[in-house]
C-alpha positions as CSV (number, residue, x, y, z in Angstrom):
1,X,8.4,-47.8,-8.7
2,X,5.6,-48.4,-6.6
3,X,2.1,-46.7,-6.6
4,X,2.9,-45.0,-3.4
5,X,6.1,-43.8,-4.4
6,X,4.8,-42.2,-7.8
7,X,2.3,-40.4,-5.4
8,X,4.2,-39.1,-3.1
9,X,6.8,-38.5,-5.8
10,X,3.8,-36.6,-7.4
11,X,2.1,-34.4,-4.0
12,X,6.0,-33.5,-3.6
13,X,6.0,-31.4,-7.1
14,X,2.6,-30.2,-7.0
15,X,3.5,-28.7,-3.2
16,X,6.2,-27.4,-4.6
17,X,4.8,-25.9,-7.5
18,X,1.9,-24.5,-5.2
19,X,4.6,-23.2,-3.0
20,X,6.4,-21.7,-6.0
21,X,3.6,-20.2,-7.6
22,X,2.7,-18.3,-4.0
23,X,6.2,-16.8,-3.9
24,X,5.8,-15.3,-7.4
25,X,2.6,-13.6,-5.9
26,X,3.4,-12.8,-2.7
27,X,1.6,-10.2,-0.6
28,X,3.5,-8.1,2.1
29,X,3.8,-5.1,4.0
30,X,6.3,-2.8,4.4
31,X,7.8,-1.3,7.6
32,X,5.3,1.0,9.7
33,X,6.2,4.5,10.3
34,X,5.2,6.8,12.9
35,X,4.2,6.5,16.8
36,X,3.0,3.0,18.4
37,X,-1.0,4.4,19.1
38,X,-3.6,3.4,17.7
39,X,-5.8,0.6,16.8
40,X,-4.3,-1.4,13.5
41,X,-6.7,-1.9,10.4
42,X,-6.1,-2.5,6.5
43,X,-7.7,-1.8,3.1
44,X,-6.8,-2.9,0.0
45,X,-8.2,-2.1,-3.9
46,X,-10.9,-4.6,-4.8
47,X,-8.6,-4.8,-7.8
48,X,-5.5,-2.7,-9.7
49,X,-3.3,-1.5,-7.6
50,X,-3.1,1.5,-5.4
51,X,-3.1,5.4,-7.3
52,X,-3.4,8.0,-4.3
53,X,-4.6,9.1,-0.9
54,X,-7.8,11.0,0.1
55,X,-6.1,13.2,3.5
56,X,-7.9,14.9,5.7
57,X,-5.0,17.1,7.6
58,X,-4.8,19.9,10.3
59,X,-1.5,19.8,11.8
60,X,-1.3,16.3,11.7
61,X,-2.6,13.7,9.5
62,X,-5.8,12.8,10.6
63,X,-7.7,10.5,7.8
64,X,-6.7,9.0,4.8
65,X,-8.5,6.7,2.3
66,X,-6.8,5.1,-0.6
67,X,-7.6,5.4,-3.7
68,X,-7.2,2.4,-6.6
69,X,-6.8,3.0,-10.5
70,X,-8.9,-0.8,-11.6
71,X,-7.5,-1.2,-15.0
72,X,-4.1,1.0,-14.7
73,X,-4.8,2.6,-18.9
74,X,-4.6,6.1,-18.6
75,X,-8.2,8.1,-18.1
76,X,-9.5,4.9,-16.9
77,X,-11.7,5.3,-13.7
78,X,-10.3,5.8,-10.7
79,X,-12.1,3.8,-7.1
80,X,-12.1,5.2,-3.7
81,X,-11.5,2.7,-1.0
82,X,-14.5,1.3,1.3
83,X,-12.6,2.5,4.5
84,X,-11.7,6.1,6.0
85,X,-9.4,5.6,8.5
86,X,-8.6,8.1,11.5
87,X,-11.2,10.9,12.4
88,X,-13.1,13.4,10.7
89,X,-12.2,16.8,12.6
90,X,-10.0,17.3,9.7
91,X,-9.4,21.7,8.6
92,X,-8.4,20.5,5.3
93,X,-9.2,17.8,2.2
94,X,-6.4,16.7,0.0
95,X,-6.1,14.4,-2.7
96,X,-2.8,13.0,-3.0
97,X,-2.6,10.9,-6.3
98,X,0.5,9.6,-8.9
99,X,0.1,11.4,-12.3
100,X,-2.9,9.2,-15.0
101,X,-0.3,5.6,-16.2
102,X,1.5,6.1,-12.5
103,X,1.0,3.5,-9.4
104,X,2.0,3.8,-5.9
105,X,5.2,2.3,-5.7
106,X,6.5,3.6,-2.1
107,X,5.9,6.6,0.9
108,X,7.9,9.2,2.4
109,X,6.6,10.6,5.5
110,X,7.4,12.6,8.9
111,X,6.4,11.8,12.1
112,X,6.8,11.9,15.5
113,X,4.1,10.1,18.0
114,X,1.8,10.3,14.9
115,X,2.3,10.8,11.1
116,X,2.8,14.6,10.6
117,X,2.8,14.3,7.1
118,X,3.2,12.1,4.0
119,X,4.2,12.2,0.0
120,X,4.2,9.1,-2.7
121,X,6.6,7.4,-4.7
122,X,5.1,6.8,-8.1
123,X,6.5,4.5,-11.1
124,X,4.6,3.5,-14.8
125,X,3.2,-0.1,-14.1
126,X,5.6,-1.1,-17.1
127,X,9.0,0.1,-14.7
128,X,7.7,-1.1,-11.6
129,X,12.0,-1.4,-10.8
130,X,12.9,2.5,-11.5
131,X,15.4,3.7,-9.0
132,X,14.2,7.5,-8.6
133,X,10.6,7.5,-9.1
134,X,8.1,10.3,-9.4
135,X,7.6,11.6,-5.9
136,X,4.2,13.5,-5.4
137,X,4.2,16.9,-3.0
138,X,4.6,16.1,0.9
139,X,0.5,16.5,2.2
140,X,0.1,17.4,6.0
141,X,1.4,19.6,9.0
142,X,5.1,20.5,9.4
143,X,5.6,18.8,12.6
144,X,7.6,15.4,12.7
145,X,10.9,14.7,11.5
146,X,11.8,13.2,7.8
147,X,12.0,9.6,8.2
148,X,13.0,8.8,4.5
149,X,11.4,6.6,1.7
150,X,9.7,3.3,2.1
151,X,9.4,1.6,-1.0
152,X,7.7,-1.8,-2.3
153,X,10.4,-4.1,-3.0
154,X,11.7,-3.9,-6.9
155,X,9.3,-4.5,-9.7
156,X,6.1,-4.6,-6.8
157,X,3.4,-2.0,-6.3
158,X,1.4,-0.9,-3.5
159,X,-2.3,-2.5,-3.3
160,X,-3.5,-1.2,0.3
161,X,-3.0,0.2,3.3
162,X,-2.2,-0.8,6.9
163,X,-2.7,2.0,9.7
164,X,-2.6,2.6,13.3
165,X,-5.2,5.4,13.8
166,X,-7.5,6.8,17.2
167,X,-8.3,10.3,16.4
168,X,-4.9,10.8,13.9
169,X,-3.1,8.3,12.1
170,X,-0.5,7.4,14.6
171,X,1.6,5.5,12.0
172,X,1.1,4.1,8.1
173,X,2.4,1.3,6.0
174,X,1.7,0.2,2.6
175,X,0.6,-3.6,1.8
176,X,2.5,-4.2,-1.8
177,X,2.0,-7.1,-4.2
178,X,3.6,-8.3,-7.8
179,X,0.3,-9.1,-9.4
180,X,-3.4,-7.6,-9.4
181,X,-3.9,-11.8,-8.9
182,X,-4.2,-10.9,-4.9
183,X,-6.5,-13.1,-2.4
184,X,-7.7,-10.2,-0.5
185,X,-9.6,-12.3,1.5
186,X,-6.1,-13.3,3.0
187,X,-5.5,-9.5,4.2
188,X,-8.0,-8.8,6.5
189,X,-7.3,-8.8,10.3
């Protein structure tokens, strides 16, 4: 073999490898629910994965902030996010959070134009892949109609947020990931 075979040879398994390795961690997000308003932002844990929701709700959903458990132990210390998204005319404060060991694994929501109200689907971090997980009380108005559970794809767990929001969260998603290893840098708009 020649010296430029055995490199190219050799870029052609570390590419691959690189390519690999970013499949094993990949970051997505799952499908939107709710109207088509709204301007679209993210957040996302600085690290851990996601635990719960700060809501602010009247009829409608109309702020939520996530909220991140760093070192996922139970009683560890739990982080808000740096973002509030949606407005702050809000009649009542909820927290919506998995129970201490749990992480967000999914959402269940209803919604019309806008997101009307919203639950969680909570696993242990050690069965990330459990069929029926733990699904937290349904937070909001009564409006909307049931559009079912979204869920992180088997074995993953939610690390942000993406939302459409002006004055109410016109529609929500989650952004899920395999591995507290995320570039976060690489999630923001």
């Amino acid at each position: 073999m020649n010296k430029t075979h055995i490199l190219l040879t050799s870029f052609c398994f570390f590419a691959l490898t690189l390519f690999s390795s970013r499949q094993a961690f990949a970051v997505y997000d799952t499908t939107m629910i709710g109207g088509n308003g709204g301007q679209t932002q993210r957040d996302a844990c600085p690290r851990g994965y996601m635990t719960g929701l700060n809501i602010g709700y009247a009829d409608k959903i109309d702020n939520v902030q996530i909220i991140c458990g760093e070192y996922l132990s139970i009683g560890d210390p739990e982080k808000e996010g740096e973002r509030r998204f949606g407005h702050n005319g809000h009649r009542h404060k909820s927290r919506l959070a998995c129970p201490d060991g749990l992480v967000v694994v999914g959402f269940e929501a209803n919604t019309g134009r806008v997101v009307d109200s919203i639950g969680l689907l909570c696993a242990p971090i050690s069965r990330l892949d459990v069929e029926v997980p733990y699904s937290t009380e349904m937070i909001g108005g009564d409006g909307g109609r049931y559009q079912g559970a979204v869920r992180c794809n088997s074995g993953d767990a939610a690390v942000g947020i993406v939302v459409q929001h002006g004055r109410l969260i016109d529609a929500f998603s989650l952004t899920c990931n395999n591995s507290v290893d995320v570039n976060y840098d690489a999630l923001a708009y």
